[in-house]
C-alpha positions in Angstrom: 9.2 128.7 163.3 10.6 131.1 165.8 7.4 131.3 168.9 6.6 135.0 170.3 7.5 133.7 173.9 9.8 131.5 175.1 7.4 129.3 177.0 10.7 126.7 178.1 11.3 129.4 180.0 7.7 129.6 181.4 8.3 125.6 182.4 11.4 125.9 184.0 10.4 129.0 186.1 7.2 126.9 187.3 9.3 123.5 188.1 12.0 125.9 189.4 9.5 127.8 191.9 8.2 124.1 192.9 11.3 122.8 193.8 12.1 125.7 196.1 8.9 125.1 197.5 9.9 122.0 198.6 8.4 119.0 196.0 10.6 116.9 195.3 7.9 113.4 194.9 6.9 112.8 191.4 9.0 115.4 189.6 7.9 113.9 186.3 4.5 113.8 186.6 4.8 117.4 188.1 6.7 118.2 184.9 3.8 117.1 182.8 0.9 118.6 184.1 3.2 122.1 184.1 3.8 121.7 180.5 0.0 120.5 179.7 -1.3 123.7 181.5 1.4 125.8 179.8 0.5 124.6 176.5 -3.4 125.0 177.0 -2.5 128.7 177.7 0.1 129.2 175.1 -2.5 131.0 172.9 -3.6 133.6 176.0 -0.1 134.2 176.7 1.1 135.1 173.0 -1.7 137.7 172.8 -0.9 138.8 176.0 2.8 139.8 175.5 1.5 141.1 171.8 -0.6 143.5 174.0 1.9 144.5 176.8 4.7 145.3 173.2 1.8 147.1 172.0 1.2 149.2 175.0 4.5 150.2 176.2 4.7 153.2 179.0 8.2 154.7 180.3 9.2 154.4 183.9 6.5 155.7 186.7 3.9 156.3 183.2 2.9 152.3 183.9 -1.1 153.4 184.3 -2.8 151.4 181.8 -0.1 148.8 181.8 -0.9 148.2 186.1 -4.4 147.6 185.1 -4.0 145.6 182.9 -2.0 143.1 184.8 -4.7 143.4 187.4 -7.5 142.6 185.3 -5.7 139.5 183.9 -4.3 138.3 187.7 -8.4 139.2 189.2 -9.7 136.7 186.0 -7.2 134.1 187.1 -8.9 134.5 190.6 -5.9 136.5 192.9 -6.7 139.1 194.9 -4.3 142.2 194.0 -2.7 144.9 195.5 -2.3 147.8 192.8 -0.4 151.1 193.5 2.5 149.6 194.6 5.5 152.0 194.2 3.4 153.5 191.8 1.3 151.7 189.2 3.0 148.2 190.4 0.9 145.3 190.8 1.1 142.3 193.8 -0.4 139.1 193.8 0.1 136.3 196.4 -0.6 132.4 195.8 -1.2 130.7 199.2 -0.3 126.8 198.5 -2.7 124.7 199.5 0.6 122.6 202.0 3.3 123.9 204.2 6.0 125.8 202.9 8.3 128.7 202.2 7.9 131.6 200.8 9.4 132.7 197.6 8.8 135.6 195.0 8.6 135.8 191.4 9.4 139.9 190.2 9.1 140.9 186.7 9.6 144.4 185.5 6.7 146.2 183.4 8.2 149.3 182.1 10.0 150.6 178.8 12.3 152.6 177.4 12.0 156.1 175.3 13.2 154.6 171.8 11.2 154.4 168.3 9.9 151.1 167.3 11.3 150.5 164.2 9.7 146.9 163.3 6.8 146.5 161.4 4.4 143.9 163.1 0.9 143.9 163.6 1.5 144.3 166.7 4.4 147.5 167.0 4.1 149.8 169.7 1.5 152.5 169.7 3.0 154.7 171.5 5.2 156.7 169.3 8.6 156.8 171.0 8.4 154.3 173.5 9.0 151.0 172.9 9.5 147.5 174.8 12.9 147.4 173.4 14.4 145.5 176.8 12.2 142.4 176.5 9.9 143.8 179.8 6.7 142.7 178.0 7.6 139.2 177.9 8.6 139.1 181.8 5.5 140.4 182.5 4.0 137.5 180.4 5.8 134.7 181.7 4.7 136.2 185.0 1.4 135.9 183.8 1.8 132.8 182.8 3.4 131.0 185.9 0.7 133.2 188.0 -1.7 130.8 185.9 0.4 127.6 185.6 0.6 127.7 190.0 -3.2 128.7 190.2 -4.3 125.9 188.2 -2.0 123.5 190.7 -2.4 125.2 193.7 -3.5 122.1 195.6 0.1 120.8 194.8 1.7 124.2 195.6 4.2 124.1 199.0 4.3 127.4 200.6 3.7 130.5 199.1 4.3 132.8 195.8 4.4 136.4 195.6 4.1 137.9 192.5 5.9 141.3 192.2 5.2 143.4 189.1 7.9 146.5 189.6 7.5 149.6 188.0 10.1 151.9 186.5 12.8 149.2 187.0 14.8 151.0 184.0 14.7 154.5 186.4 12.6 157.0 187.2 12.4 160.4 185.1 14.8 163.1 186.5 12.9 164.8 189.8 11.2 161.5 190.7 10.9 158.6 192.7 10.4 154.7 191.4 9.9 151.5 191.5 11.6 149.7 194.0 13.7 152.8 195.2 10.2 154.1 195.9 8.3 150.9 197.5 12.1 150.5 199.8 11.6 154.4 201.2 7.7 153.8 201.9 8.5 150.7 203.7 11.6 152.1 205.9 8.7 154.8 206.6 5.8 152.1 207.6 8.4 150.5 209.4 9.9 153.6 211.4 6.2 154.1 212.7 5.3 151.1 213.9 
């Protein structure tokens, strides 16, 4: 049976961003309690990435989408930064030890083509469709967001969650995404 989201992936991202963090003791064990979290939210996460393919919005159009990333990161218990080069979204995860700081980025946008599948679940927005596989990045975002709360005490360091807008371009005449976000900051910067 093929699974909606590739949740190896979701392990491998959460041991990954713990050994860049700096735990190296009791790998194993770490390994288990990643996988027994990830499998408790298996469920949340499939309905999740059904939603986001459901929902798809084009570059710098990512309104509803934002919000909803918010409202799933606020019930996980982050604080979040929305309107971030747009409608992006930013969560950090402040370890509970000593360490570096990394970032996890997954792009939330889609791309102008008609959904052709029938699922229960097919886009509802007639001509835009998740055909770039930017609903399940923002998932396993989601997911490692959750897998890292749950274990912050073990957590070295700290994660910041980037949720880019318009990553696939912004329409003609406009600004986006991180070309956006790069020119506000060079402006913050030049006035301090």
């Amino acid at each position: 049976m093929r699974r909606s989201c590739d949740f190896g992936r979701l392990l491998l991202a959460c041991a990954a961003l713990f050994v860049a963090a700096g735990v190296a003791a009791e790998e194993g064990v770490l390994v288990q309690e990643i996988a027994a979290v990830a499998s408790e939210i298996e469920p949340q996460l499939i309905e999740a990435r059904r939603w986001f393919h459901q929902h798809p919005e084009l570059s710098n159009r990512e309104e509803q989408t934002g919000r909803e990333i918010a409202r799933r990161l606020e019930a996980m218990g982050y604080g979040v930064q929305t309107g971030v080069a747009g409608h992006g979204v930013v969560a950090v995860l402040e370890g509970a030890n000593p360490g570096p700081v990394v970032a996890w980025r997954a792009d939330i946008d889609a791309l102008p083509i008609e959904e052709e599948v029938d699922v229960p679940y097919r886009s509802a927005n007639p001509g835009v469709m998740h055909a770039c596989g930017h609903d399940l990045h923002t998932t396993v975002g989601l997911g490692v967001a959750e897998v890292l709360m749950r274990l912050r005490d073990r957590v070295h360091g700290t994660v910041k969650f980037i949720f880019q807008p318009a990553e696939e371009g912004p329409p003609a005449g406009e600004e986006g995404g991180g070309q956006a976000d790069d020119r506000r900051g060079r402006s913050q910067r030049s006035r301090s």
